[in-house]
N, C-alpha and C positions, 0 to 999 in steps of 0.2 A: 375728387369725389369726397366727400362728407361718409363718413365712415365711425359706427360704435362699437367699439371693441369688446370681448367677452372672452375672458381667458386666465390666466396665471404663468408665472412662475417665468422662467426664464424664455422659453419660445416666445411666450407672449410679449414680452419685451421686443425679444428680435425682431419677430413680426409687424411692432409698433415702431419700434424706430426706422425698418426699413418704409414704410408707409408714409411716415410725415415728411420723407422729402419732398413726393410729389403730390400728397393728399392730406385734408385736416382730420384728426382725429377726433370726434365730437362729445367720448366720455368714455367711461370704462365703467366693465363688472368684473371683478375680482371677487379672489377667498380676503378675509379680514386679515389673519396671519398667512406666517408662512407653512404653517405643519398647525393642523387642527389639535387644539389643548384637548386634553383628557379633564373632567369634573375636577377640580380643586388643584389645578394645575397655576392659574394665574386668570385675569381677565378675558370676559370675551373679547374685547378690544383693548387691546394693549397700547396705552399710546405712545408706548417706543416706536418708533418711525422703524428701527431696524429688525423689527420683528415682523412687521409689514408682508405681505403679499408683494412680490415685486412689480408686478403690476401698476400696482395699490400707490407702490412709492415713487414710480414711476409716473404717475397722471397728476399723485402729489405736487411732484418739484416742478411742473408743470402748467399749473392752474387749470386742471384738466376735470372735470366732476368725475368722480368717485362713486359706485355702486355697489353693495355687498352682492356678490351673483347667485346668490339665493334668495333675494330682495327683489331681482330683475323683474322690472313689470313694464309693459306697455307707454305709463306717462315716465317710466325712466328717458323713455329716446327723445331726442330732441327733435323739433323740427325741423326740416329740409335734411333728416338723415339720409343720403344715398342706399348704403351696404349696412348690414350687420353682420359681422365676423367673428365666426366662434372659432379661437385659436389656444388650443388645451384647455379650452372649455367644460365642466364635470355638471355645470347647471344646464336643464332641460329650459327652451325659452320656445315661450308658449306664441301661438298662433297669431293674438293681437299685438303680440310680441314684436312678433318677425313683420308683420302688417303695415308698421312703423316703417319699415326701408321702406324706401321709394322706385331703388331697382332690385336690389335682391338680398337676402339672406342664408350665407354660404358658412361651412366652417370646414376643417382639414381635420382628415384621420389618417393614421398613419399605418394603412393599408389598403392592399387593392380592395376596394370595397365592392360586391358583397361579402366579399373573407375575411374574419376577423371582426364582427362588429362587436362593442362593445368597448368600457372605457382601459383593459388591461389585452389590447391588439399583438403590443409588442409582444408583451412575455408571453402571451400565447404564441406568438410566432416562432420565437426560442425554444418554446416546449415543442412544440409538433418540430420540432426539427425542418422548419421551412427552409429551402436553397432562393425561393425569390421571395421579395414583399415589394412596399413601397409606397407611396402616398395617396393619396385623392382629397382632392376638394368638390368639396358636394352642397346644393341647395339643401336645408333643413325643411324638415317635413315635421308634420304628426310622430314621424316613427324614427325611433334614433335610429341616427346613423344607416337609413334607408332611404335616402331624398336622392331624384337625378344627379349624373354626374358630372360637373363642368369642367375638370381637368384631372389627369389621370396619367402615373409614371413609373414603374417599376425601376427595381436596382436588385442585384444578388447582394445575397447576407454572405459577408464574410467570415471567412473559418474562423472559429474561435470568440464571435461577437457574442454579446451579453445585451441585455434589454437595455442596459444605461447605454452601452457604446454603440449601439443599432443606432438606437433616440439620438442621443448627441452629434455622433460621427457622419450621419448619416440620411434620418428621419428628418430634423430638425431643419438644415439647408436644403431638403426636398420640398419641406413644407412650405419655407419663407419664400422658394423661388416656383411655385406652383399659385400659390395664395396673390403674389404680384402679377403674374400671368394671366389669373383668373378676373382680378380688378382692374388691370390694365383694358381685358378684353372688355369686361364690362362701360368702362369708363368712353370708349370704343363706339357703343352700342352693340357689341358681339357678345350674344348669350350663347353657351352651352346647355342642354341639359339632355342626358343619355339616361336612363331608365337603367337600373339595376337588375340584374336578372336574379330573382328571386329562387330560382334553382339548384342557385352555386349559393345561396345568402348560409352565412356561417355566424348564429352568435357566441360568444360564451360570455359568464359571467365572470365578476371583479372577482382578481383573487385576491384571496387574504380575508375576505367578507365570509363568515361560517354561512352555511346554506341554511336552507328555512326548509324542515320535516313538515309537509304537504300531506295529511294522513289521505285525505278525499281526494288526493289522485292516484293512489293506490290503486291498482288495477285487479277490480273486482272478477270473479269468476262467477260461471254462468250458473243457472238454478242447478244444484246438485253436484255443483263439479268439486266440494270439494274446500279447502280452508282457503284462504285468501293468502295470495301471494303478501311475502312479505316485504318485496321492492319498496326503494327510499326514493323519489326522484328530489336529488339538489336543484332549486332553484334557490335563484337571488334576488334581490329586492331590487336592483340598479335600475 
């Protein structure tokens, strides 16, 4: 399978090298660096190679084209793309986007999804004190991280896990060996796709991002009742 990758950092590597052994990889989108610069930090593009997106550096030594994935657009995909595969993917990819594959447009979140949607899954998982999680690969839709489901695996979080050792120990080899399963089947002609039950759907926003004070969702009171509640709702911009 002919397959465009979209992702960063280390899964995305593993993800890509387990793939080229039995499929080509047709180009990549990545972040430019590895840790987004602050204003007057140093260049948008730095062109140390080791400051790289590892991705980035990885399609480099490669001869492999190169996309910023914030850039990602439609004539980014090559021709006779099979799959597009979002693998710690943070860039939303738009409709004539996905349109580009030829059999389908999948990416992995590392939860059962509809729980946990959004791009900070883990450490929400660690907060709420979760005893199960675990992975899914899902068709990309209009709606993050809401598209049917084509393969789908739980595992218990073990005592004492933290967001890094979840992701690494854990997330990370669910993903790589869910993500092969799902192209494999595809490759196959065996599609999955199960509908999420929008019931149980859980988002939360990115932490770390301050919230955005909403005044016109304040929840007005009725003629006469009275001064207006003073409720804040945090939303995020993600």
């Amino acid at each position: 399978m002919n397959i465009y990758l979209s992702g960063q950092g280390a899964f995305a590597v593993t993800v890509a090298e387990a793939l080229v052994e039995e499929h080509e990889i047709t180009g990549v989108a990545a972040p430019r660096q590895r840790k987004r610069l602050a204003p007057g930090q140093g260049p948008e593009d730095d062109p140390n190679p080791m400051t790289w997106d590892r991705l980035r550096s990885w399609a480099f030594s490669r001869g492999i084209d190169w996309t910023p994935s914030t850039d990602l657009r439609a004539h980014h995909i090559p021709d006779g793309t099979d799959i597009i595969l979002a693998a710690h993917s943070h860039a939303f990819i738009g409709r004539k986007t996905r349109s580009r594959a030829r059999v389908a447009a999948i990416g992995y979140h590392p939860s059962l999804l509809p729980l946990h949607r959004g791009r900070d899954a883990i450490r929400w998982t660690i907060r709420d004190g979760d005893r199960v999680t675990g992975g899914t690969v899902y068709h990309l839709t209009e709606r993050t991280d809401a598209g049917p489901i084509a393969a789908q695996e739980h595992l218990l979080v073990p005592p004492g896990s933290t967001a890094e050792s979840l992701w690494r120990e854990h997330l990370t080899p669910l993903g790589v060996r869910l993500i092969l399963r799902v192209v494999s089947d595809l490759a196959r002609g065996y599609r999955v796709e199960v509908e999420q039950d929008e019931s149980l759907a859980r988002w939360e926003p990115a932490m770390g991002v301050a919230p955005l004070f909403k005044p016109e969702l304040i929840e007005l009171p009725a003629p006469g009742a009275g001064a207006v509640r003073g409720d804040r709702w945090a939303l995020n911009g993600f």
